[in-house]
C-alpha positions as CSV (number, residue, x, y, z in Angstrom):
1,X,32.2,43.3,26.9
2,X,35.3,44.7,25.0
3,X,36.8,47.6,26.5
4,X,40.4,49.1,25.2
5,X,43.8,49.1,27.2
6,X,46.1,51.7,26.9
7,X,49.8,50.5,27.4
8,X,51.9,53.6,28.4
9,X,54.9,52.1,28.4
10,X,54.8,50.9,25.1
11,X,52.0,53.8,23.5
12,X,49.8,50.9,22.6
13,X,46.1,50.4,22.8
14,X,45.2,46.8,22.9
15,X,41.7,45.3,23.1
16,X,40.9,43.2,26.2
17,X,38.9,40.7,24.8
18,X,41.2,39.5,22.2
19,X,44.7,41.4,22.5
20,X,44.5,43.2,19.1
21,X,46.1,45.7,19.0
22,X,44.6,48.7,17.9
23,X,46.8,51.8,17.6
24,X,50.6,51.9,18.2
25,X,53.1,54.8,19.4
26,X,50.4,56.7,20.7
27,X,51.1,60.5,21.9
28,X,51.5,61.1,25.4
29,X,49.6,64.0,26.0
30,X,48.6,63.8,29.8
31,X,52.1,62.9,31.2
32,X,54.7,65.7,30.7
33,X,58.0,65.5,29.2
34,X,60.3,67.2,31.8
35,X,61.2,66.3,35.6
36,X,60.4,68.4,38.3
37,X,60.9,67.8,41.8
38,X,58.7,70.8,43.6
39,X,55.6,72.3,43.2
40,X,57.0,75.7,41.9
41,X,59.4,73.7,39.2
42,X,55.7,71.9,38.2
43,X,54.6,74.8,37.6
44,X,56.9,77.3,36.1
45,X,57.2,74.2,33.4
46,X,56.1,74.4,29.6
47,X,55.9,71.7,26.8
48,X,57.0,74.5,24.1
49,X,59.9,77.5,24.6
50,X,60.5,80.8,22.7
51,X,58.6,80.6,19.0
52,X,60.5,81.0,15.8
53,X,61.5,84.2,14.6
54,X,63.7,85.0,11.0
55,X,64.8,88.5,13.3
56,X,66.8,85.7,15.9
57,X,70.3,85.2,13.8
58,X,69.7,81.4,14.7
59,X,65.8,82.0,14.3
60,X,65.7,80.6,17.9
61,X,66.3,76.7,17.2
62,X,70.2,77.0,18.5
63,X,70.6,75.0,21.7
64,X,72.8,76.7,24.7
65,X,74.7,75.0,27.5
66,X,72.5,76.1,30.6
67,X,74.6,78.3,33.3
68,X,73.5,76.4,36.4
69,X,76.5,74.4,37.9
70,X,74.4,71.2,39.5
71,X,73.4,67.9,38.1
72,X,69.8,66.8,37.5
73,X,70.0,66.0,40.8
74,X,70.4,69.3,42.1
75,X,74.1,68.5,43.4
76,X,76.9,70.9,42.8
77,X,79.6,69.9,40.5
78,X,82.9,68.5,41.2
79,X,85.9,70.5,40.4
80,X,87.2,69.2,37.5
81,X,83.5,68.6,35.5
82,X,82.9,72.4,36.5
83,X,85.9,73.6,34.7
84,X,85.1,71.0,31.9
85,X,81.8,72.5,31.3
86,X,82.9,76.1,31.5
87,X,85.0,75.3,28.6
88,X,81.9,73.6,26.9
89,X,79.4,76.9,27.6
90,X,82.9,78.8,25.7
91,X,83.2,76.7,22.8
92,X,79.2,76.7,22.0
93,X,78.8,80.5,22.4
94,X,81.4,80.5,19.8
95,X,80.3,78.1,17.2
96,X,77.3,80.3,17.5
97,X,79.0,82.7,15.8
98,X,81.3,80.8,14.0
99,X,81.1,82.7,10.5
100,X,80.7,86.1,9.3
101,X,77.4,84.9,7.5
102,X,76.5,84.9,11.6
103,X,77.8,87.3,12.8
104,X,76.6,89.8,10.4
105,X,73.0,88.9,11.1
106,X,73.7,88.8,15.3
107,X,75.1,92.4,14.6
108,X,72.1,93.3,12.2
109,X,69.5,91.8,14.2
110,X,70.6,93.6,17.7
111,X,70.0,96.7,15.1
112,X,66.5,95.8,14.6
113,X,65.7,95.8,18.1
114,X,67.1,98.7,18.2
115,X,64.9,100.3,15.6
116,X,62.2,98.3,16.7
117,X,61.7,101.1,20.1
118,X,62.8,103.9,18.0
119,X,60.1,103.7,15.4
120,X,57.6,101.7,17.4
121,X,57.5,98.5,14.8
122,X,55.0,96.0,14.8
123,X,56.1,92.2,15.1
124,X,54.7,91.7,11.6
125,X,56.9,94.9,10.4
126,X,59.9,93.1,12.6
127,X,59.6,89.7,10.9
128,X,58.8,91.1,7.1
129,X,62.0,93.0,7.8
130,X,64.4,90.1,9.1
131,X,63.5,88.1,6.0
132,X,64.2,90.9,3.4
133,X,67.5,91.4,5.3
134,X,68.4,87.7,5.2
135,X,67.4,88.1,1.4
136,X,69.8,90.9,1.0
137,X,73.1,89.4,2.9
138,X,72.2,85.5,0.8
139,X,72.5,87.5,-2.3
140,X,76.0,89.7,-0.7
141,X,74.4,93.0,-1.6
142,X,75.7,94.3,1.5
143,X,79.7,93.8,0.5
144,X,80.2,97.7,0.3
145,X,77.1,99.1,2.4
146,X,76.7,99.4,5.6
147,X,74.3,96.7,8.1
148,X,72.4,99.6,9.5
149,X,71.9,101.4,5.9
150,X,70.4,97.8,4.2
151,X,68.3,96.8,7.5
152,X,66.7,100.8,7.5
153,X,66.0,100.4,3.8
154,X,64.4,96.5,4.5
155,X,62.9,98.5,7.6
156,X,61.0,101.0,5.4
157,X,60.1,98.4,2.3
158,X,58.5,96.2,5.2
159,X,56.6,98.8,6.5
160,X,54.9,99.9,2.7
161,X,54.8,96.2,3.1
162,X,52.4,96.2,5.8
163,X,50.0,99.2,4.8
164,X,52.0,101.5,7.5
165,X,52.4,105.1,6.5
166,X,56.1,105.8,7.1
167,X,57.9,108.0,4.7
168,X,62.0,108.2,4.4
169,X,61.5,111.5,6.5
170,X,60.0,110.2,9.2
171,X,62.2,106.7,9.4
172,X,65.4,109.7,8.5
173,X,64.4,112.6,11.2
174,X,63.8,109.3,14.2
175,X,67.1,107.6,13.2
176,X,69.3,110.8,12.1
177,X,69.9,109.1,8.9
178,X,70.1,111.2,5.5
179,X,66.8,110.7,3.2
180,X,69.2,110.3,0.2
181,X,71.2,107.3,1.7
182,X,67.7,105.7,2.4
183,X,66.6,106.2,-0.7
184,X,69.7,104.7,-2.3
185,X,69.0,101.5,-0.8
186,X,65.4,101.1,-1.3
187,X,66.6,101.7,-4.6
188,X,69.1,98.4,-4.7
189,X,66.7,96.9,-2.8
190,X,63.9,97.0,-4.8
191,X,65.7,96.6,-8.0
192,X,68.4,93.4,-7.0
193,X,65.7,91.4,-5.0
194,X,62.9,92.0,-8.0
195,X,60.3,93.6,-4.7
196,X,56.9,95.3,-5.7
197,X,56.7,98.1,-3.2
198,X,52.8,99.5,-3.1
199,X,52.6,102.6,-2.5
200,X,51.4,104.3,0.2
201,X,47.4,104.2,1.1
202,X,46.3,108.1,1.3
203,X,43.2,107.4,3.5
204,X,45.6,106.0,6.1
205,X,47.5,108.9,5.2
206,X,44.9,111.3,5.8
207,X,44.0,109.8,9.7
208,X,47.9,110.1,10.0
209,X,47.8,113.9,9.4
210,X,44.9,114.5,11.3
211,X,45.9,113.0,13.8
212,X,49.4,114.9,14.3
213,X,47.3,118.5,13.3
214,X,44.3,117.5,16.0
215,X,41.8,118.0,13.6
216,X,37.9,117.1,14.2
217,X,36.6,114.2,13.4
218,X,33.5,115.9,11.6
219,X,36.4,117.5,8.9
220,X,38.0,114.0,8.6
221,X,34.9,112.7,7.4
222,X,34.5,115.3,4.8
223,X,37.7,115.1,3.8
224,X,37.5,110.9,3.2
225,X,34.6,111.7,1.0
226,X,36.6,114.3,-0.7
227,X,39.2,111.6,-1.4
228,X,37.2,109.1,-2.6
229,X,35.3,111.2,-5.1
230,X,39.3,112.0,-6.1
231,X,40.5,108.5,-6.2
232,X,37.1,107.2,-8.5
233,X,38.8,109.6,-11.4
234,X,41.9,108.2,-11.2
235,X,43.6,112.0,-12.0
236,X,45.3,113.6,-9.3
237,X,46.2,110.5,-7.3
238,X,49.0,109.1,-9.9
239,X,52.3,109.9,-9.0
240,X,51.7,111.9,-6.7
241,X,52.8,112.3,-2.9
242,X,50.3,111.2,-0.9
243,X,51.3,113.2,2.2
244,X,50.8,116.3,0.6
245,X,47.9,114.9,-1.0
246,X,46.3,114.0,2.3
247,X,47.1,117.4,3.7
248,X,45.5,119.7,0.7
249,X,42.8,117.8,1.4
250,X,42.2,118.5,5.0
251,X,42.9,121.7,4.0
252,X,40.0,122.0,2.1
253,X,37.8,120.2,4.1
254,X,38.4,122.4,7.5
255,X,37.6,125.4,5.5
256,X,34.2,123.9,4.5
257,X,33.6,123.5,8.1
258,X,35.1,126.3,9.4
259,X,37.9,124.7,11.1
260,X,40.7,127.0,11.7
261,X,43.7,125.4,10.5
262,X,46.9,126.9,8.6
263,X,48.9,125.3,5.7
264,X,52.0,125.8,7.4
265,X,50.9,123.2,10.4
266,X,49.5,121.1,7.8
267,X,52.7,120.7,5.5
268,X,54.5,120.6,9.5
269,X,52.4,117.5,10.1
270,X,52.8,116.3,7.0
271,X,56.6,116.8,6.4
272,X,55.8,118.7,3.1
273,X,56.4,122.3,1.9
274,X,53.5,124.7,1.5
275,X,54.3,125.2,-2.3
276,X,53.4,121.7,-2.5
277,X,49.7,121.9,-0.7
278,X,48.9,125.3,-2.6
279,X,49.6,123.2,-5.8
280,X,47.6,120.2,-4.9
281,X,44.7,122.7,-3.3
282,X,44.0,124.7,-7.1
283,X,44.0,120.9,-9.0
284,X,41.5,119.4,-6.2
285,X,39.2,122.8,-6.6
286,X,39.2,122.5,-10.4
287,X,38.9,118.8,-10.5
288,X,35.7,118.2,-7.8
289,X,34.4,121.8,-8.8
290,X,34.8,123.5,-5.3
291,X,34.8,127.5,-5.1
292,X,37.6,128.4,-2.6
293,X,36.0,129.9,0.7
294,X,37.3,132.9,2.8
């Protein structure tokens, strides 16, 4: 009877009948690759550490000296390799940061985290915005800008990216930024790295009004089939802001079901003016056909 034998010193499996061998360098998947000497070390062990991220200045495959003073052994170190390592732990967190090229991203990235709680980004957002940002800085765009200005603008283009409705007020009012220096960098953006920016979805825009004006769901449901009547001719929806859109809308819709809701706290959820949702309101009424209602 053959039967196989695995070497696992050398990774070879070997026939026992005639000493063929079969398969060579064979992966070591039951044994792990790290010592531990206690049952909580055993445990607290992984085979893989932090994943790779473009919005880590290093994208997480930089190696660090580790801060505890002991051996493998778990003795303390002598004197004079203690102070030999301390210098060591100094001269790699510099190197880190040995360029500007670095150090701009460290000081960009520590940014995004920043913006990252202040806007409530997704990881997906995070990482499409770390790559536009490296873009940006490989190309020296940012020689005259400012970090925070380019990563806000890579912030918002990320974000159309991704099918989230943000507009320049809402990413300007969270980060006290002004509109017009956000809109000057999309602008640079867009045009020096050749990006197609979609615009921005007005159903998605809708749910995000109704939502901030607490409206019902039944009047949401009228007012998706209001848009979609309005997106199959193609008229009113081209160039055109689809905030206000989205509002004039739900405007419509709550007064065919008798919701009680005012253009001034629709254009307040939507960050628009009222001028702007009376304007919208007569084209949708003369487009779909709709008598206005008292």
């Amino acid at each position: 009877m053959q039967t196989a034998i695995t070497d696992h010193q050398s990774g070879e499996v070997i026939c026992s009948s005639c000493g063929t061998v079969i398969s060579e360098q064979n992966l070591d998947l039951a044994n792990p690759q790290w010592r531990a000497f206690t049952v909580e070390e055993r445990e607290d062990k992984a085979r893989t550490g932090s994943p790779v991220s473009l919005s880590q200045h290093d994208m997480g495959l930089a190696t660090i000296i580790g801060k505890p003073n002991t051996d493998a052994s778990g003795k303390k170190l002598d004197t004079n390799t203690l102070t030999a390592f301390k210098r060591l732990r100094t001269w790699d967190s510099r190197m880190q940061i040995n360029s500007s090229h670095s150090r701009n991203l460290r000081k960009a990235f520590s940014e995004l985290d920043i913006l990252r709680d202040k806007l409530g980004l997704t990881d997906q957002i995070v990482e499409r915005a770390a790559y536009i940002y490296r873009k940006v800085e490989d190309k020296g765009l940012i020689r005259g800008r400012t970090i925070l200005g380019m990563l806000i603008a890579a912030v918002y283009i990320a974000c159309r990216d991704s099918g989230k409705p943000r507009t320049i007020k809402d990413i300007a009012s969270a980060i006290n930024v002004r509109r017009k220096e956000i809109s000057r960098n999309v602008r640079v953006l867009t045009f020096e790295l050749d990006l197609q920016v979609p615009i921005l979805d007005p159903i998605q825009c809708i749910a995000k009004v109704a939502n901030t004006a607490m409206i019902n769901e039944s009047t949401r449901r009228l007012a998706f089939g209001l848009l979609r009547e309005l997106l199959s001719s193609k008229i009113l929806t081209v160039g055109k802001n689809p905030m206000g859109l989205a509002a004039s809308i739900l405007y419509i819709a709550s007064k065919e079901m008798g919701e009680d809701i005012s253009q001034e706290e629709l254009a307040r959820a939507a960050a628009v003016s009222e001028p702007t949702i009376r304007s919208r309101i007569k084209d949708i009424r003369k487009s779909l056909n709709i008598c206005p209602t008292s």
